[in-house]
TORVEX-781591 format. One record per residue (C-alpha): residue in one letter; x, y, z. Coordinates in steps of 0.001 Angstrom, whole numbers, plus 500000, padded with zeros to 6 digits. Example, Ala and Ser with C-alpha at 12.3 -4.5 7.8 and 13.67 -1.06 7.14 Angstrom:
2
+-------+--------+--------+--------+
: torza :      X :      Y :      Z :
+-------+--------+--------+--------+
:     A : 512300 : 495500 : 507800 :
:     S : 513670 : 498940 : 507140 :
+-------+--------+--------+--------+
//
This chain:
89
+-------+--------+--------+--------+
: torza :      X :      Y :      Z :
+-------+--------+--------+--------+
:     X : 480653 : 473694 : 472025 :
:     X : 484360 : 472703 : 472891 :
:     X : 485651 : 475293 : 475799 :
:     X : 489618 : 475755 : 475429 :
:     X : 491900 : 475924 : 478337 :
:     X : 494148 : 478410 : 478327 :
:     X : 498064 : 477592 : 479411 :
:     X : 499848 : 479452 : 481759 :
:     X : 502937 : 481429 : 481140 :
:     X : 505577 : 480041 : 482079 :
:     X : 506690 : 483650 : 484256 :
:     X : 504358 : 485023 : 485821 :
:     X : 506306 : 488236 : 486271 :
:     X : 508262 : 489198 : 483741 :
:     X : 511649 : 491320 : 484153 :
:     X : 510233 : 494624 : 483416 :
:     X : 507519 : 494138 : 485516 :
:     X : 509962 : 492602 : 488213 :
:     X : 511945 : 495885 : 488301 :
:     X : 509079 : 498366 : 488666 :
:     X : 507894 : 496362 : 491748 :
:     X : 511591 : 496387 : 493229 :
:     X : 511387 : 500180 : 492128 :
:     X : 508038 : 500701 : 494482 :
:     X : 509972 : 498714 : 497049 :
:     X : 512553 : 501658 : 497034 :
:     X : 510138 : 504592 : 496897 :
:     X : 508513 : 503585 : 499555 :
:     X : 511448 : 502905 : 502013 :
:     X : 514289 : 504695 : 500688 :
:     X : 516659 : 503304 : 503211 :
:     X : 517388 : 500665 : 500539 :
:     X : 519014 : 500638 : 497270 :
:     X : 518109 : 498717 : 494757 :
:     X : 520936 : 496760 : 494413 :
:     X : 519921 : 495359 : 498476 :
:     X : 516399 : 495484 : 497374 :
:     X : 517353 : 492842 : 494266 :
:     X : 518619 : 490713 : 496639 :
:     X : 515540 : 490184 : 498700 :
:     X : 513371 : 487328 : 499215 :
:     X : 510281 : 488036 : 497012 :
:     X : 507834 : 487406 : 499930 :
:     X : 509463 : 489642 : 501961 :
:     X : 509182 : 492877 : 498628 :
:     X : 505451 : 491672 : 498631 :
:     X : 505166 : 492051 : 502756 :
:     X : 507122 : 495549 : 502627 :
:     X : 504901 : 497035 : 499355 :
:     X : 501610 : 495464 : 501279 :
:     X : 502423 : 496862 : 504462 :
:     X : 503365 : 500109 : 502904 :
:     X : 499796 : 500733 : 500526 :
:     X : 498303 : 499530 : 504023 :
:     X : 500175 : 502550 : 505638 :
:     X : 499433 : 505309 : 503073 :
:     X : 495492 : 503867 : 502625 :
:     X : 495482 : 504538 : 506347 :
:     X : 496492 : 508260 : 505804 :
:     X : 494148 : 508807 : 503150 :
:     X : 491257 : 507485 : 505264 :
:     X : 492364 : 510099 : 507699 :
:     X : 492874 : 512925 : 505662 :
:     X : 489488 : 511887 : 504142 :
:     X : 488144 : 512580 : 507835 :
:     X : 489885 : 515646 : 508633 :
:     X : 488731 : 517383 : 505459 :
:     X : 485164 : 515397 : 506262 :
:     X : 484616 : 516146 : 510308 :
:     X : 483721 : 520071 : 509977 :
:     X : 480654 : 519113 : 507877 :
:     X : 479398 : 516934 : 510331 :
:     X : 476036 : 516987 : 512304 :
:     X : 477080 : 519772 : 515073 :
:     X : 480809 : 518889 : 514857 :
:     X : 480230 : 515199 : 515885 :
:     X : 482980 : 513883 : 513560 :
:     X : 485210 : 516458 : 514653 :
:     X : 485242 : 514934 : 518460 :
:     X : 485311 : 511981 : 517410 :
:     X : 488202 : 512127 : 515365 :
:     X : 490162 : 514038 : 518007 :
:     X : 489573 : 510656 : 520368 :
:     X : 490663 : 508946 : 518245 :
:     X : 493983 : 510698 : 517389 :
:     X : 494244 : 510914 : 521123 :
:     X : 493890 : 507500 : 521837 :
:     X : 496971 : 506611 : 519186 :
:     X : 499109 : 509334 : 520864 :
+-------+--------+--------+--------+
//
């Protein structure tokens, strides 16, 4: 049994794939255009996207919780999610 190693490509990203991730980059913080965003550093598009999923997966979790907390055990959730917003006010 002979096991094959597959080659890498030789771009990782291609262009079309290059441009929808520079498009995200724009969505997400509309203060740039695209024509700034093209002339980025690509670790610092990766840090901006990461740090904005991080962002909105930190509002879903919440709005998971809101909509969550009234079906708590005697409102438990409830207080403890109004600490919490508290505490980052």
């Amino acid at each position: 049994m002979k096991i094959k190693v597959a080659q890498l490509p030789k771009k990782i990203f291609d262009k079309k794939s290059t441009s929808h991730l520079l498009a995200s980059l724009c969505y997400h913080y509309p203060q740039y255009t695209l024509k700034q965003v093209k002339r980025m550093p690509y670790k610092d598009v990766v840090l901006l996207l990461q740090q904005a999923h991080r962002e909105q997966a930190a509002l879903y979790y919440n709005l998971t919780q809101i909509a969550a907390a009234p079906h708590s055990e005697k409102g438990k959730s409830v207080k403890k999610l109004l600490n919490h917003f508290k505490d980052r006010m």
